[in-house]
C-alpha positions as CSV (number, residue, x, y, z in Angstrom):
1,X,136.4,25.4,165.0
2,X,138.9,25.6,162.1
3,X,138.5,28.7,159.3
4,X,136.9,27.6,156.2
5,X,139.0,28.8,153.6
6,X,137.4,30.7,150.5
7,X,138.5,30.0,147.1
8,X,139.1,33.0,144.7
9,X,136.6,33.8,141.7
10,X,139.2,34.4,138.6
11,X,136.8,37.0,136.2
12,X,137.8,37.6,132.7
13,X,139.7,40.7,131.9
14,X,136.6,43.5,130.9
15,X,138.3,46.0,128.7
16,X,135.8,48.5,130.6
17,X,138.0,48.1,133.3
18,X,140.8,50.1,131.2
19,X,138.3,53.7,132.2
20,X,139.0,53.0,135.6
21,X,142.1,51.3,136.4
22,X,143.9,53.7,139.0
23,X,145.9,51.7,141.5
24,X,147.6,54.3,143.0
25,X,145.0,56.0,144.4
26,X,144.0,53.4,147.3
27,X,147.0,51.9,149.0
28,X,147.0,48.1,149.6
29,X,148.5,47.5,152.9
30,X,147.8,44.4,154.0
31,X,149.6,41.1,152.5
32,X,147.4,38.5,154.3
33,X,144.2,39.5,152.4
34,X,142.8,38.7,149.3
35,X,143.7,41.3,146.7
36,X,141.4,43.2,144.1
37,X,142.3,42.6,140.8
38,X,140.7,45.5,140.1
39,X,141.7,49.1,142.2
40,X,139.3,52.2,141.1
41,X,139.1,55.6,142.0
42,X,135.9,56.1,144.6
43,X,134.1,58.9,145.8
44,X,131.1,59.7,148.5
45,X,128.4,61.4,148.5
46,X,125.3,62.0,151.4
47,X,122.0,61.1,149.9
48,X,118.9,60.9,152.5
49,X,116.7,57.4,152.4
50,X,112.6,57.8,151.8
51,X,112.6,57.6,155.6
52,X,114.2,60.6,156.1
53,X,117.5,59.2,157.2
54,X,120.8,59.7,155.9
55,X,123.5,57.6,154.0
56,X,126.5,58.3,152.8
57,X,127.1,56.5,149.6
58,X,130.6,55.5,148.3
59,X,130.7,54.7,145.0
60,X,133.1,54.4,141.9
61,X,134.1,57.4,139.9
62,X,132.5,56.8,136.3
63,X,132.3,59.9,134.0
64,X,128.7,60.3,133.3
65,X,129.4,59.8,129.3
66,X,130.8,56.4,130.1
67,X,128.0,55.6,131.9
68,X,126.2,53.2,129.5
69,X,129.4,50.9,129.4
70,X,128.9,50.4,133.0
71,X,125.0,49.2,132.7
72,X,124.6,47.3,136.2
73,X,128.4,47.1,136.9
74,X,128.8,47.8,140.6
75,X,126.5,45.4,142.7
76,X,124.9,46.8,145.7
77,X,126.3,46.9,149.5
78,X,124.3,48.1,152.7
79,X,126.8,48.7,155.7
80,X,124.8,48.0,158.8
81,X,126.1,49.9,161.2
82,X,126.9,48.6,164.6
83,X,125.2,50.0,168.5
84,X,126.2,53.8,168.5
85,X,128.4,53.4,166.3
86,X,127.9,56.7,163.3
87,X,128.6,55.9,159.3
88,X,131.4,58.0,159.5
89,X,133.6,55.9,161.2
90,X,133.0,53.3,158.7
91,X,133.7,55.9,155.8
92,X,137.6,54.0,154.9
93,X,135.6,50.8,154.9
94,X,133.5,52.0,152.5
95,X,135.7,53.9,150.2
96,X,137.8,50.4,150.0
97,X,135.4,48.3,149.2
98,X,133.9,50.9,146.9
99,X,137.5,50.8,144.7
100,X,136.9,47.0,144.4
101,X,133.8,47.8,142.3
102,X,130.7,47.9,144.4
103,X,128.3,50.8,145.2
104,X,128.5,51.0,149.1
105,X,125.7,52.6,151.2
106,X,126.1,53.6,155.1
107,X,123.1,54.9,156.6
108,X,122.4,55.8,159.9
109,X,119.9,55.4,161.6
110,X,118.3,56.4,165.1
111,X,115.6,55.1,167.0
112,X,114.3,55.2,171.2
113,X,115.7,52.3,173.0
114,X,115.2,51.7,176.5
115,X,118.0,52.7,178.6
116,X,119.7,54.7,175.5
117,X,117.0,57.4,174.8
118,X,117.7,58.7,170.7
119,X,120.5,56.4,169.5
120,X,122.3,54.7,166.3
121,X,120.3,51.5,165.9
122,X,119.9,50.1,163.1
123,X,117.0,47.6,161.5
124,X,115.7,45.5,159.2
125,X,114.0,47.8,157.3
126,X,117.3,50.5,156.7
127,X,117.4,47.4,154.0
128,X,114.1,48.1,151.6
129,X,115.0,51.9,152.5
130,X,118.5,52.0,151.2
131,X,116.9,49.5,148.1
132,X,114.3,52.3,147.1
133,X,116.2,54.9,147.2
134,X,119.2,53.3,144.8
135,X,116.5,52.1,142.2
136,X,115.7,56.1,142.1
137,X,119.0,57.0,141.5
138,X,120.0,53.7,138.9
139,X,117.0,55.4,136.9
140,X,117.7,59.6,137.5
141,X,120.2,60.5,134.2
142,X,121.4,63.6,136.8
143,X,122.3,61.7,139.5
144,X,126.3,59.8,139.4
145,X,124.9,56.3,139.8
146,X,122.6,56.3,137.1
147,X,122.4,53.1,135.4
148,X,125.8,51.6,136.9
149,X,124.6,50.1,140.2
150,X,122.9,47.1,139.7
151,X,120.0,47.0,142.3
152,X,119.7,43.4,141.3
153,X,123.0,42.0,143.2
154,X,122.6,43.0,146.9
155,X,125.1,42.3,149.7
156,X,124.4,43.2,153.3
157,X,127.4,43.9,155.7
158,X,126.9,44.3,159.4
159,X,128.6,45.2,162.5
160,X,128.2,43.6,165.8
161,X,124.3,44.4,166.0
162,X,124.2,45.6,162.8
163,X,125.6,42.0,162.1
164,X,122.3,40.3,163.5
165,X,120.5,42.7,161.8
166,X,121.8,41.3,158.6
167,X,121.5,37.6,159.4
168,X,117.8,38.6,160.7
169,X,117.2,40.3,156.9
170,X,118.5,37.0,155.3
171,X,116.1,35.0,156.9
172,X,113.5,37.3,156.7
173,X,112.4,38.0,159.7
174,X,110.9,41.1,161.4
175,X,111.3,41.1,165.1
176,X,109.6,44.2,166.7
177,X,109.9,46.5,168.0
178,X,113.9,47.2,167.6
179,X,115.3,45.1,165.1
180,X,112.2,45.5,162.9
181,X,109.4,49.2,163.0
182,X,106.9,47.9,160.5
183,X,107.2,45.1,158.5
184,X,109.8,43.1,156.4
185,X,110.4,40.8,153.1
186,X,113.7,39.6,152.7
187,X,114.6,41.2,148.8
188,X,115.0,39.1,146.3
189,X,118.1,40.2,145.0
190,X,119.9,40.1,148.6
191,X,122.3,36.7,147.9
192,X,125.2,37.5,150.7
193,X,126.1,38.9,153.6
194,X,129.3,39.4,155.6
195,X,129.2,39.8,159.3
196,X,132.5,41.4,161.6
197,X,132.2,41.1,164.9
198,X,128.4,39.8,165.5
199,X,126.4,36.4,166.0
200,X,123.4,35.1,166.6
201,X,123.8,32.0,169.1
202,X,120.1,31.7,169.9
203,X,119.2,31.8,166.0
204,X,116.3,29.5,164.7
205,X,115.7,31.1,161.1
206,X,115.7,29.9,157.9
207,X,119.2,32.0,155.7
208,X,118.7,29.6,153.0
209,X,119.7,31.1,149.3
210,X,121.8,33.8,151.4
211,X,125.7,32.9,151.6
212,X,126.8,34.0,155.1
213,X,130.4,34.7,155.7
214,X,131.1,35.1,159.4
215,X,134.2,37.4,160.1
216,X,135.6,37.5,163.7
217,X,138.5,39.2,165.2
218,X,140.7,36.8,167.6
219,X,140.7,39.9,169.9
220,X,137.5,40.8,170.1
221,X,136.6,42.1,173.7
222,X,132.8,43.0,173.1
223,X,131.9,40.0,170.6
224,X,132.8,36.3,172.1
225,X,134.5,34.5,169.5
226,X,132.8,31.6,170.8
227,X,129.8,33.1,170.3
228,X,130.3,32.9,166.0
229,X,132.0,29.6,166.2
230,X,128.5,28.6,168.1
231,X,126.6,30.6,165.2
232,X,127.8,29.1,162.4
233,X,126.3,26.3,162.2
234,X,122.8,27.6,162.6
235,X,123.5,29.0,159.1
236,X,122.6,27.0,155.9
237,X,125.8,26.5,153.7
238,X,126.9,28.3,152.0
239,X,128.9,29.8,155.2
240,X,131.8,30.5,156.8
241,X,133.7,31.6,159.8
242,X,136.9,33.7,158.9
243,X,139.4,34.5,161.9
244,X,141.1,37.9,161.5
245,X,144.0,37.5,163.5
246,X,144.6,40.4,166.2
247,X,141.6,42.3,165.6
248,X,139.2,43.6,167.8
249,X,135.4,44.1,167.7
250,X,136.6,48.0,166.0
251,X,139.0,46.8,163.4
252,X,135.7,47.4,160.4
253,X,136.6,51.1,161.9
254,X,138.7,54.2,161.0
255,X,140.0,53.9,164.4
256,X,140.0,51.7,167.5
257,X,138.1,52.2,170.3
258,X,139.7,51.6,173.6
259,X,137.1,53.1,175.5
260,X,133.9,50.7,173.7
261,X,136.9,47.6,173.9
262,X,139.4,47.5,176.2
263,X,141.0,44.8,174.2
264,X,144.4,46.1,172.5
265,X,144.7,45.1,168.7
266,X,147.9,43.9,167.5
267,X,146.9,44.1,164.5
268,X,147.5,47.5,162.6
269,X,144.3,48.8,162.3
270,X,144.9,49.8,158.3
271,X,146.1,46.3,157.8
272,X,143.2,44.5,159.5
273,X,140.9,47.1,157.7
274,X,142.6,45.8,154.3
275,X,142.2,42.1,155.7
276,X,139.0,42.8,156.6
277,X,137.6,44.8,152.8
278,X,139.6,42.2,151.2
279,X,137.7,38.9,152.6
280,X,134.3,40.7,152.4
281,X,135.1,41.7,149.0
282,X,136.0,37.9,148.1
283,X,132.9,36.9,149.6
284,X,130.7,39.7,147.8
285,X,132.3,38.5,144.6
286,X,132.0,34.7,144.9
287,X,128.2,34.9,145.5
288,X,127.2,38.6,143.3
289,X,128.6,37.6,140.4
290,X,125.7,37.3,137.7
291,X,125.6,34.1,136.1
292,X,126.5,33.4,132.4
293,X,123.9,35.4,130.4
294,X,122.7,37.5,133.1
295,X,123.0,41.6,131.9
């Protein structure tokens, strides 16, 4: 199946955007991605969710006396972190996409499985946690998102089972006991999510008024590629499938792992991680952007 190509959203110049303008601070890489028109300075904290687990949030840098200019600025993200897999490997992912104007939360989160004992697996409800927890701290004036993320505009990214753990939260369903513990409503303000290295083949939900952006690595030793092409069209539109050329199922990660894919990148893993940030950034922005009117 041929790559459906994504066309640009141009925004109008914000003079806010003169605070925070530092593109030195995050290198740009890659030449085959989309770029930011927009690079800020980012920084990460470790907050812990209502259900005790805990996140680390990267976020932009916004001194808290500008904070008022940036009412609802920086939409929303939930990292969905993949089988085993802990937030900190995600943590360059985060801070890039975080420099492209987004508030980016990674939690982790443990649970029994069968076979695994105590181990990072993530579910549908990580979603409503993460979503409490930033409406606390878009309303606290001492913590550093207060009024700038905008709880309104969310966007879900997974990896490989975190990935059906996202399309599962846009369709709204709860499937116990692993990939839902107690019950689940798919938020209103969730609007798009961007999968890397997952699918759902055997998917019979309903993602309608949730843009879905599949991205696959032509590498990918643990994820078929097959497998997306054979998802995508189980997704309502808007959708798309997005081949990152010589990537493997890690390249969302700081690092490869030969061990968990024995498939060798040829892909730079910095440049496919640029790649990678930059399409699910262009995504993000195509579907999060409020319409004319909105805040």
């Amino acid at each position: 199946m041929k790559n459906q190509h994504l066309a640009a959203t141009t925004l109008a110049f914000d003079t806010r955007w003169l605070f925070l303008l530092c593109p030195l601070l995050i290198p740009v890489l890659g030449t085959a991605a989309p770029e930011s028109p927009r690079l800020m300075a980012a920084h990460t904290q470790v907050v812990r969710l209502p259900s005790g687990d805990l996140a680390d949030v990267h976020a932009p840098i916004v001194s808290p006396r500008l904070n008022r200019y940036f009412e609802d600025a920086f939409p929303l993200v939930i990292l969905l972190q993949g089988a085993r897999v802990d937030k900190s490997r995600y943590a360059q992912f985060g801070q890039r996409l975080a420099a492209r104007g987004y508030v980016v939360v990674i939690p982790n989160h443990e649970q029994v499985i069968p076979g695994f004992g105590l181990a990072l697996f993530t579910e549908v409800g990580v979603v409503s946690h993460v979503l409490d927890r930033m409406r606390l701290a878009d309303e606290d004036p001492s913590s550093r998102l207060f009024q700038i993320v905008d709880t309104e505009r969310l966007g879900l990214v997974g990896h490989s089972f975190g990935g059906g753990i996202a399309i599962n939260a846009a369709a709204g369903i709860c499937e116990r006991p692993f990939a839902c513990q107690d019950s689940f409503e798919r938020p209103d303000a969730l609007k798009a999510i961007v999968v890397y290295g997952g699918n759902r083949p055997d998917f019979e939900g309903d993602t309608s008024g949730v843009a879905v952006a599949l991205l696959q690595g032509t590498l990918d030793g643990v994820a078929d590629p097959e497998k997306a092409e054979q998802t995508l069209p189980l997704l309502q539109p808007p959708h798309a499938l997005i081949h990152v050329t010589g990537a493997n199922h890690y390249g969302i990660c700081n690092e490869d792992d030969p061990e968990a894919d024995a498939s060798t990148p040829t892909l730079d893993q910095q440049r496919g991680l640029d790649q990678i940030v930059g399409w699910t950034s262009l995504w993000l922005e195509s579907h999060l952007t409020p319409s004319p009117g909105q805040h």
